[in-house]
N, C-alpha and C positions, 0 to 999 in steps of 0.2 A: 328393441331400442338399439339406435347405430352406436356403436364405441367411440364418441368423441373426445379425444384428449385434445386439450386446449395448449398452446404453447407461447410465450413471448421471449422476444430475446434482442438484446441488444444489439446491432453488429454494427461497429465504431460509429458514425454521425445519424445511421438509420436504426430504429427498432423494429424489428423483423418478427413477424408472429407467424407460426407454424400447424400446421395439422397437421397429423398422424393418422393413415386411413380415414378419413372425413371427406363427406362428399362438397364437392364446391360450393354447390346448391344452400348447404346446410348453415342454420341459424347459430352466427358466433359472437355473440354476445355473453356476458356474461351472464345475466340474469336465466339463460339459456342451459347455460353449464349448472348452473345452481338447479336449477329444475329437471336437470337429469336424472335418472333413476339409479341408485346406489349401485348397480354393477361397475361404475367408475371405478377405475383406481388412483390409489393415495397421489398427491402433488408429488411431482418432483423438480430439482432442478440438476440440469446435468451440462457437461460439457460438450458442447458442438465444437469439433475442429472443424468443419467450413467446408463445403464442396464447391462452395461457389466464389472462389479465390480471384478475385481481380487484381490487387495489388495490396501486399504488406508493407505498412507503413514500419520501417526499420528505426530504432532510434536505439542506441548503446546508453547503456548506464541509469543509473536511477534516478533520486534528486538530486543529482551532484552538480550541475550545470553545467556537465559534460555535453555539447552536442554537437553529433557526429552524425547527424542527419538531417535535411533542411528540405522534407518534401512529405505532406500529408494527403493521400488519396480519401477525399471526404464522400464516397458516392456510395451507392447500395454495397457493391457486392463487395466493399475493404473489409478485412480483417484487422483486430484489436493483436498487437501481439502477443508473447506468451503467456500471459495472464488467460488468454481465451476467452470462450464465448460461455453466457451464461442461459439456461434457458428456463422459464420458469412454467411448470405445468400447474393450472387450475383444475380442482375437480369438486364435487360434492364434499369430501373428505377432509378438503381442505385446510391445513394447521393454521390458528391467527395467526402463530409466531413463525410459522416456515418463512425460509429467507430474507425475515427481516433486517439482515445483516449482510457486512460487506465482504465476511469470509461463510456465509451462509446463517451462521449463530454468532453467540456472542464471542466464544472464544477462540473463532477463527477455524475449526477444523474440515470447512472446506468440503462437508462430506454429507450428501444427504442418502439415508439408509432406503433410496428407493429404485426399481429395478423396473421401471416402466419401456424404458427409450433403452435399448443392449446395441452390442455389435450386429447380432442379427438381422434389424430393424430400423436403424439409425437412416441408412438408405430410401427409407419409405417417406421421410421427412418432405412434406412441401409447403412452399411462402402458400401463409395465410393471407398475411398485410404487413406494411410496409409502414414506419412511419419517421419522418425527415426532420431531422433538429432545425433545419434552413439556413444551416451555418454557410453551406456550400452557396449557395444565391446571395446572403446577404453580407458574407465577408470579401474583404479584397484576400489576393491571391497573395501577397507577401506578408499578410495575418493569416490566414493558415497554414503557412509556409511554421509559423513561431508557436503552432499549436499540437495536440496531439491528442488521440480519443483513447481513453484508458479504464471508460466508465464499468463499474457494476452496479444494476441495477437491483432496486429491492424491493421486494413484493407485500405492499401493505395492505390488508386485508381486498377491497377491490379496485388497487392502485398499483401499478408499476410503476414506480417512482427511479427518476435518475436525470444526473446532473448533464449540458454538454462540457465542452474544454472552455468555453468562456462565462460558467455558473450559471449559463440559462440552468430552471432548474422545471421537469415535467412528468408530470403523473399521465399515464394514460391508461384505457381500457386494456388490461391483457387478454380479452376475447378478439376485441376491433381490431388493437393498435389505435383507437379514438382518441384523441387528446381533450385529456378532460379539464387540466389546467396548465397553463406553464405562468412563471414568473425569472424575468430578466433584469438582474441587479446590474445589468448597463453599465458594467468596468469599462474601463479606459482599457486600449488595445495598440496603442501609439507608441509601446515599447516592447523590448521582448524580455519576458520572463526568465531568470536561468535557467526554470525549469520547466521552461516552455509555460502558454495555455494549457493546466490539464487540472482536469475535477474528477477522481477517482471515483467518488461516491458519495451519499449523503446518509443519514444516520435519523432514525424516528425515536419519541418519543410519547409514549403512551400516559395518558394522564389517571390517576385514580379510578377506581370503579365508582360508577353515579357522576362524574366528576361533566360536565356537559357547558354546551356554548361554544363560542370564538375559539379557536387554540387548544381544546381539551387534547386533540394532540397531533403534535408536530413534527416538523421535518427542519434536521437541520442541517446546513449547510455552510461551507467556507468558500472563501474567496480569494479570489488572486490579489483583490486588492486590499486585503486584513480585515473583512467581516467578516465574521461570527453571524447567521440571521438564523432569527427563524421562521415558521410558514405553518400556517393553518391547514394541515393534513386534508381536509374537505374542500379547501379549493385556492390554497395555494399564496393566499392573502399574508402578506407582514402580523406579525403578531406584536399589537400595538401595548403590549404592556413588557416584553423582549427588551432590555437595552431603549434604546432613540429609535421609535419607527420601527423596531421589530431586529433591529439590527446592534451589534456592538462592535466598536471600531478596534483592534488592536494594537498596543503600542511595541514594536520588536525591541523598545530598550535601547536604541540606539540609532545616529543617524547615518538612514542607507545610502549605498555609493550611488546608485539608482535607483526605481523602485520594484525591481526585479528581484534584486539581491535577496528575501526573503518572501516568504508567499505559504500558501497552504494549498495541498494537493491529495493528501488523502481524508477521507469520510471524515468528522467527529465520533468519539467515543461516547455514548448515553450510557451510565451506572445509574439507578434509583435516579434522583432530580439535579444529578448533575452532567455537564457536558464537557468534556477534556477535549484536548486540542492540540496538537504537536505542532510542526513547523516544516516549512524545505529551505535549505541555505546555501547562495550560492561556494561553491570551492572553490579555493584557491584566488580568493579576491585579497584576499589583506590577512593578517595573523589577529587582528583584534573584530574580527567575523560579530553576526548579532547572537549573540547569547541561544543556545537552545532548548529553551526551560519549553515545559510542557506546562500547561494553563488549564483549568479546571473552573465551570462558570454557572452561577445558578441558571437550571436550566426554564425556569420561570421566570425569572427577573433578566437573566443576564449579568448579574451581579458576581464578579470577581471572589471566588472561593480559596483557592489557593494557586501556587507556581513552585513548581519544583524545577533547579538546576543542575544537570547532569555535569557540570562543572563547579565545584565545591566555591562555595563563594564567602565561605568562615574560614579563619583561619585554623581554629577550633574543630573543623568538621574532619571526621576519622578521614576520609580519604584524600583532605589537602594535601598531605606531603606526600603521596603519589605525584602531585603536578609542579612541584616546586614553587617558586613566584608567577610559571606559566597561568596559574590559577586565575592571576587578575586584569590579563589580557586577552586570554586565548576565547575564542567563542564554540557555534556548530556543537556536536558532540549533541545533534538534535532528533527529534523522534520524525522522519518525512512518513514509515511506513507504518500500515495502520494500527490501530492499537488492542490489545485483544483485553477481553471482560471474564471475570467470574465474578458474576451476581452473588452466588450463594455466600460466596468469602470476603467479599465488598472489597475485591483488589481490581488491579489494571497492571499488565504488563505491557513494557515498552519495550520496542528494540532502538539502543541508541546507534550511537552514528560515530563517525571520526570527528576527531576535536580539528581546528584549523592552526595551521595551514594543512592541507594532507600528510602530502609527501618532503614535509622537514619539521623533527621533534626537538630540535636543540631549544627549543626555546620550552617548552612545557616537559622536565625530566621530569622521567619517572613513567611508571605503567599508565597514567592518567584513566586510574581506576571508575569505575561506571559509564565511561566510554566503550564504543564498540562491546554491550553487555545487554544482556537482558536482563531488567529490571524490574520488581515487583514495588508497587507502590501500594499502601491502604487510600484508598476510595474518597472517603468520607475527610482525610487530613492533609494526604502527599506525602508524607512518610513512608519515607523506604523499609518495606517488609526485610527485603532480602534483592543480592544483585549480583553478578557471575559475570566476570568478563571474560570475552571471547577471541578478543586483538589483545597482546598488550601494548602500548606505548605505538597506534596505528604508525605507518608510512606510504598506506599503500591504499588507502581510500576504500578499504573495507567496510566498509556502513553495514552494520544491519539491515538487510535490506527488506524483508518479510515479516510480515505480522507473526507473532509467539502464534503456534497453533496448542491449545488444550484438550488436552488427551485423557480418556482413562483406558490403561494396559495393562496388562498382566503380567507380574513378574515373582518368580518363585511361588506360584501358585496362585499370589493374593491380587486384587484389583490395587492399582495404585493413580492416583492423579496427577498427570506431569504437564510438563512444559516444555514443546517441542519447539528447536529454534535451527531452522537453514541457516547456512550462511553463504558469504558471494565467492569464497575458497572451496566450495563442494563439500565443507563437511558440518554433521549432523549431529547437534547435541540435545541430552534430554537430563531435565532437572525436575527431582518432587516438587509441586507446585507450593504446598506448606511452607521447607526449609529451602528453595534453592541450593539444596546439595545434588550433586548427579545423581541421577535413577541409575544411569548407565554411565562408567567408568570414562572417565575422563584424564589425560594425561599430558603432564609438560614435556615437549621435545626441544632437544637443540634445533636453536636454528639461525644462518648462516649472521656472520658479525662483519665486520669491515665496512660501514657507512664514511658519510660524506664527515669531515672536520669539526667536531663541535655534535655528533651526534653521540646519543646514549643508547642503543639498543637493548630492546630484551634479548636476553640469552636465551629463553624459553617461548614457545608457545603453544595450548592447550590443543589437544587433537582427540576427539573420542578412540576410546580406547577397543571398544568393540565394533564399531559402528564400521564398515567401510569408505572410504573417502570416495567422493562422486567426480569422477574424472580426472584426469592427469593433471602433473603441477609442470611439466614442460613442454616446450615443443625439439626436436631435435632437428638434424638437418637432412634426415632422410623426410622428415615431413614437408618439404618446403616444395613451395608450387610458383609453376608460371607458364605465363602462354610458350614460351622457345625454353629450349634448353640452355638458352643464355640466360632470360629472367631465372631458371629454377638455382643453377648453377650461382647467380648473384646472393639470391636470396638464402640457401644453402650457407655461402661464405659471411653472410649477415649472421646468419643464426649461430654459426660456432664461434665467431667474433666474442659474440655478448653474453655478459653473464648470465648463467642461468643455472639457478642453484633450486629451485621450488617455490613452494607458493610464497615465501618470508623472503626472496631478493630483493635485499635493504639496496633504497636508491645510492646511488654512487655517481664517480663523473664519468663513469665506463659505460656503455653501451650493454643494458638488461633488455633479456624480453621475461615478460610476465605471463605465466599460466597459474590460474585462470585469472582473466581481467578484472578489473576491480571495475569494470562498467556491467561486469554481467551482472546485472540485477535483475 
């Protein structure tokens, strides 16, 4: 019997399916892969960095409506940026539940335990099939100009399911690349999003065992332009008892400046029969921004379950006087990245965001506690478990920018269950997942004070205590680059100019430069 490993993979507008030693000749299908004889080995899905590099679509910053790139390469051979390429291997073996998720499982950890595709071998990789969302043919060129491909896709059982940047949303064969179904919620594209066209991912739900017919289980999905839908897993159809039509409309709580200003970009969260839901909000529009509560929605009905806001909206509520009367204007402070799950404990961790405006706090004093934090919610209510902030009192558009990965590690001999959370200053913290106390030492530094008129600085901020910091927090002037030694010589006399104290250079009217950017996300 030949060794056929099966591969599917998304590479930004096209889905790319791969062989590994396979002859061309050979039947790739899946019902083919299934009928293989057990010398397969286990699925995996692994990372492809790309040999076949045509052009990187660049774009700084996360959901912040920072954009500082205005040019999307939608053909075969683009790359996704660093988020990367995902690849999914079918085989006999095959797990129901393998990457059914958008950080591979529920709790994000990004890591599948299989050793199929190495360094050794990676090289042997060749295009199986090929398949074209037809964004590129069917949109004008100054709409994808406001778009950007950032998909992961998810492998349900014999579905490679994934969204484009404008919610088309398609399953196809991971044997063919065949498209087995797609469904196009036909957004309006006549404006540009802050944060851009972009559909990170979509989210299943499996319905009861015995449980059969229309819907038993689904796929869901968000939109640019505030649905909520959902889709019959078998062929992609509205699920006509969902909300109106399969669909529910969201209301952001307020009216937007345009309708850019708020939008949804990463996956939904699925827990038991419910579906949660975060936000993207644009920065630095107004100080009274839309609220960045995270939503929670039966996920049978569509019926509105609960909303939790990362900005205390009681007066009564322990972390108000954290934000002074900023409490009743300030918005943002929203979950844009995705949300991590533990089933067994019926929670959801969130990572929040900067409260608005970014980069000036005089108006919301104080730490503006469960901002810039990861937070543990209970499931089943919204009730805050437990919550650790990571910014205090932001200035510098630090968002949270990566889904909480859940971890189990060893420490002092014993297995423990944590909560691992990046952030956009290069450093690395880890909390028990039970108490949100640190697993690993955690520690307040000074750090530098003298802001603009009317501001409140923290004097502190939290820096793992073991952990190494990832990358430098300045640039000096021996780093400075230019084509003549006239530019380097400018740029040199720029850098010593401006302040530059680490990663906490509170804005001022002087001239900072910032290490690391609060766009790298």
């Amino acid at each position: 019997m030949s060794e056929t490993r099966k591969i599917a993979a998304i590479l930004v507008s096209d889905m790319v399916g791969y062989n590994l030693l396979a002859g061309a000749d050979e039947d790739r299908t899946l019902s083919r892969i299934r009928g293989l004889s057990s010398d397969l080995i286990d699925p995996v899905i692994v990372v492809h960095h790309g040999r076949i590099v045509k052009h990187t679509a660049a774009r700084e910053g996360g959901d912040d409506g920072d954009i500082r790139h205005g040019n999307l390469d939608m053909g075969i051979s683009t790359l996704c940026r660093a988020a990367g390429l995902l690849l999914a291997l079918l085989s006999l073996a095959a797990q129901a539940s393998a990457a059914e998720y958008y950080g591979y499982d529920p709790g994000g950890s990004r890591f599948a335990p299989l050793d199929q595709i190495t360094p050794g071998n990676v090289d042997q990789l060749a295009p199986a099939w090929t398949y074209h969302t037809r964004d590129l043919e069917s949109r004008a060129p100054d709409v994808l100009k406001r778009s950007t491909f950032e998909v992961t896709p998810i492998l349900v059982g014999d579905k490679l399911v994934a969204c484009t940047p404008f919610n088309a949303v398609v399953a196809v064969d991971p044997g063919t690349g065949h498209e087995l179904w797609r469904y196009d919620p036909e957004i309006k594209t006549d404006y540009r999003p802050a944060n851009w066209f972009t559909c990170r991912g979509v989210a299943v739900w499996h319905g009861p065992a015995g449980m059969a017919g229309p819907c038993a289980e689904r796929i869901l999905t968000a939109t640019a332009d505030l649905r909520l839908i959902a889709l019959d897993l078998k062929d992609g159809k509205p699920c006509p008892d969902f909300g109106q039509d399969g669909a529910v409309r969201i209301d952001p709580g307020t009216p937007l400046i345009w309708p850019g200003e708020f939008q949804f970009t990463s996956p939904p969260a699925v827990i038991g029969d419910l579906v949660g839901l975060g936000s993207a909000i644009a920065d630095n529009q107004r100080v009274d921004a839309p609220r960045g509560a995270v939503r929670a929605f039966d996920v049978r009905t569509g019926a509105p379950r609960w909303r939790w806001d990362p900005v205390p909206e009681r007066a009564d509520d322990p972390d108000a006087a954290s934000w002074g009367d900023g409490r009743r204007t300030t918005g943002a402070a929203n979950v844009w990245a995705p949300i991590a799950i533990d089933e067994a404990r019926g929670l959801v961790f969130l990572p929040t965001t900067s409260p608005s405006p970014d980069f000036y706090g005089g108006l919301r004093p104080g730490d503006n506690r469960r901002a810039d934090s990861v937070v543990a919610l209970k499931a089943e209510t919204g009730a805050v478990l437990w919550s650790y902030q990571l910014v205090h009192h932001d200035l510098w558009d630090y968002d949270i920018p990566a889904q909480p990965s859940l971890a189990t590690i060893t420490l002092d001999g014993k297995a423990r269950d944590v909560v691992i959370q990046g952030t956009k200053q290069g450093l690395v913290f880890v909390f028990d997942r039970d108490t949100g106390l640190p697993a690993l030492p955690i520690e307040e530094r000074p750090t530098p004070q003298g802001g603009i008129a009317g501001e409140v600085l923290s004097p502190t901020q939290p820096f793992p205590a073991d952990l190494p910091l990832l990358g430098p927090d300045r640039i000096t002037p021996e780093q400075a680059w230019g084509l003549t030694p006239w530019d380097r010589g400018a740029c040199a006399r720029a850098i010593s100019s401006a302040r530059s104290e680490g990663r906490f250079t509170p804005p001022s009217h002087r001239a900072r430069s910032r290490s690391p950017s609060p766009a790298a996300a």
